[in-house]
C-alpha positions, 0 to 999 in steps of 0.5 A: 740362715741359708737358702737351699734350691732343690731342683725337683720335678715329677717322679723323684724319689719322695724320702730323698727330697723329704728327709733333706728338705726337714732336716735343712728347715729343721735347721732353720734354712729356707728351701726354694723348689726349682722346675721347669714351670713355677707354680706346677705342683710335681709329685713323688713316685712313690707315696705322691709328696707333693712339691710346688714349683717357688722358682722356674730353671730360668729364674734362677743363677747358681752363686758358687762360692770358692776359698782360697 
């Protein structure tokens, strides 16, 4: 299917990057996590989720796609 980035970094809110993230992998996407430093394990504030870095900010280009 797609490939979903999620720029992520420490202290997010764990239920708004887990419910997504399930429900895009459930739908057969593949998630890449996006932070500062690729390999870094970040963590939710609340119940700590932690989320390792796949690709850092400057490895990465955003392909916007517009319809005429």
């Amino acid at each position: 299917m797609s490939i979903i980035g999620i720029i992520i970094t420490d202290m997010f809110e764990d239920v708004e990057y887990t419910e997504p993230a399930a429900a895009f992998q459930k739908a057969g996407h593949q998630i890449v996590s996006i932070g500062l430093e690729k390999g870094k394990t970040v963590r939710g504030k609340r119940n700590q989720t932690p989320v390792k870095i796949d690709k850092s900010l400057d490895e990465v280009t955003p392909l916007i796609l517009m319809q005429f």
